[in-house]
N, C-alpha and C positions, 0 to 999 in steps of 0.2 A: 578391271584389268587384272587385277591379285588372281579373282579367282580361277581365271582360263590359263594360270601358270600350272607346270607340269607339277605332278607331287615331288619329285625329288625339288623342287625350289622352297615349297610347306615344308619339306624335312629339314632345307638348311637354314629357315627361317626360327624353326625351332631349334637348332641346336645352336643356333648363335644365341637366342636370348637364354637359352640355360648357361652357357659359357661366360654371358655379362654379369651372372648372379654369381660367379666363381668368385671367391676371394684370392687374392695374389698375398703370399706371404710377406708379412712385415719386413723390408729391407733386402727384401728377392730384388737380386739386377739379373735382366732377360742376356741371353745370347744375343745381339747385335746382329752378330756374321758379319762384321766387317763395318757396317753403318757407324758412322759419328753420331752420338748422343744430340746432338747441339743440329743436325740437318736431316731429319727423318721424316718431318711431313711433308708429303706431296711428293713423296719415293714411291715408287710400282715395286707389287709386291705379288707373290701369288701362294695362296692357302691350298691344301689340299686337304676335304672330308671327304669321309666314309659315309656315305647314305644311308646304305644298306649292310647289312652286316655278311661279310663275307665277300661283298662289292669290291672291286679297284676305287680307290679313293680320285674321288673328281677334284682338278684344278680348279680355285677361283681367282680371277685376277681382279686387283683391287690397288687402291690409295690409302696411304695413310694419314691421316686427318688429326690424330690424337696422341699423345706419348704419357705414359707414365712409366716409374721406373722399372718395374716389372711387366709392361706388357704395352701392347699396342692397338690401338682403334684403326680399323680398316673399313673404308665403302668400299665395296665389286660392283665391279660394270654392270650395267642392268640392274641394278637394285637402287631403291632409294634410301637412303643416307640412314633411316630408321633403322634399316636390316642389317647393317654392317657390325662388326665382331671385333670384341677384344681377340687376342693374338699375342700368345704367350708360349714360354718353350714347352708346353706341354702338345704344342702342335705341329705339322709338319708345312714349313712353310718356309721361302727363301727370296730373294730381292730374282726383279724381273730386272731383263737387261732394260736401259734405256730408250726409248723410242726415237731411231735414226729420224734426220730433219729431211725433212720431202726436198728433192732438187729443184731448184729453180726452174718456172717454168719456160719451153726453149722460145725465143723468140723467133721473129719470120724471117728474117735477117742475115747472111752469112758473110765474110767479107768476100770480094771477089763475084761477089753476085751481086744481081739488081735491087734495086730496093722496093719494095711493094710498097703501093699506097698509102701514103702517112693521113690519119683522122684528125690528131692533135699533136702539138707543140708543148712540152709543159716548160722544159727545162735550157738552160744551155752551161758547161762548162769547158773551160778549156783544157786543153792535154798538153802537157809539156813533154819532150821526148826523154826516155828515159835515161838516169843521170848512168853514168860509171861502166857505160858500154865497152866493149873489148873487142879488138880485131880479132877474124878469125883465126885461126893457129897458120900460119906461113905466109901468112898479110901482111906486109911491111906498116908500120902507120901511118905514114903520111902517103900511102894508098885505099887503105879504107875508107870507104865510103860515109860520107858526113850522118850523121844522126839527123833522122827526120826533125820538119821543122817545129813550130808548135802547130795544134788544129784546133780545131774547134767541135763539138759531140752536141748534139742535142739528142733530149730526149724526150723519145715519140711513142702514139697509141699505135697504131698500125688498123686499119679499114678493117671492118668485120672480124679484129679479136680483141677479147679481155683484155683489162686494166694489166691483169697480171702476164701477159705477153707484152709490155712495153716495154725499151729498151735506148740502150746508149748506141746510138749510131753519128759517124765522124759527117758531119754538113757536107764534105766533095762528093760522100758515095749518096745523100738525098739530092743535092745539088745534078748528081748525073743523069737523075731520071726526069723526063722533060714535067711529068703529071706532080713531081713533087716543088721543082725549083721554086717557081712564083709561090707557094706557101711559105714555103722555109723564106725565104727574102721576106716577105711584107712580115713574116713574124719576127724576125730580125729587127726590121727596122721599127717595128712596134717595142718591142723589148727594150733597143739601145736609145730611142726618144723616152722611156718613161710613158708612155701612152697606157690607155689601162687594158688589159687582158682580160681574158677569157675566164668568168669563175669556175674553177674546176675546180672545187670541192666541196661546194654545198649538195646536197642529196635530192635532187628532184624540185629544187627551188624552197624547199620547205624550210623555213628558220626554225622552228622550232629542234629539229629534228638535223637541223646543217651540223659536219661535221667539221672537227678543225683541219685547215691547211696543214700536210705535212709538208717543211720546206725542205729537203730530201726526195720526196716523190713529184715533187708539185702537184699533186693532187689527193684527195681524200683518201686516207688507205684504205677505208671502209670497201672502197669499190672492189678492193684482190678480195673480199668475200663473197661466195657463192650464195644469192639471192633466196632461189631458188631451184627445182628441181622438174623438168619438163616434161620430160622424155629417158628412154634409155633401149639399148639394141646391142 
């Protein structure tokens, strides 16, 4: 696989292992740029070499793995851990911003709308209404309207989608759909006698390989991971 790599990756192959032979002077402390001494591994970072002479110097984005007081050990993406470079201020290189957290993904669910299909039950907790509400501005108080009462939320699979499209939905809005009610009830009443449930979290039955209960998701988190890979359009 090394060898069907472009030459400019043989080039930076090589100039990183000459750059690991570099000595760093006795009691050199590196430019930081900002970095805490004490929190530097596993910070994103991107290098910029010169392949070629007289070239625009190519970006590498990498990690860093390794610290000493003059210089720093980086992997870049797409290389293996071998290939990766000391990183020292005689180079041109700066912190990469931090990689934003993926949004939640949406569920099926909106309120004021029907409820689709529920697959599973995992969870139930109750909602209490919220404390320290305020009448609207020119509401007298003792006309405002009473703070909802407490409810009840389970949380469900929903028919034909991922683990990671499950969601907190309030028991009145699955309770309105005729295809959901008698579910939601018998797992109610399964739940409130202590009867035993459904194992949703072992992986395909296999103990060896079962994962643990999260009691948070009630189910295996393993599952919000993508398996596989199918298809694509």
């Amino acid at each position: 696989a090394r060898a069907a790599r472009r030459p400019r990756h043989r080039c930076f192959r090589w100039m990183t292992k000459r750059k690991a032979r570099a000595t760093v002077p006795g009691g050199a402390r590196m430019d930081l740029k900002g970095g805490k001494p004490g929190a530097l591994v596993g910070r994103r970072l991107t290098v910029k070499y010169q392949e070629d002479e007289g070239a625009p110097a190519v970006p590498y984005l990498g990690v860093v793995t390794w610290t000493e007081p003059g210089r720093l050990y980086a992997c870049f993406d797409g290389f293996d851990e071998a290939d990766g470079a000391w990183v020292d201020d005689s180079d041109e290189w700066g912190w990469s911003p931090a990689a934003q957290p993926a949004p939640d993904p949406p569920g099926a669910w909106t309120p004021g709308e029907p409820a689709p299909p529920i697959d599973k039950i995992f969870l139930s907790r109750e909602c209490k209404p919220a404390a320290g509400a305020v009448p609207a501005a020119g509401v007298p108080p003792d006309a405002a309207e009473p703070p909802p009462a407490r409810h009840d939320e389970l949380l469900v699979k929903w028919k034909g989608l991922a683990h990671v499209h499950c969601q907190w939905v309030p028991r009145a809005a699955l309770e309105a759909e005729h295809s959901n009610k008698q579910r939601v009830q018998r797992w109610v009443r399964a739940h409130s006698s202590g009867e035993a449930v459904e194992n949703t979290w072992d992986l395909d039955g296999d103990d060896a390989a079962a994962g643990a209960k999260d009691d948070e998701l009630g189910y295996n988190a393993d599952f919000n991971l993508v398996e596989r890979i199918v298809a694509s359009e």
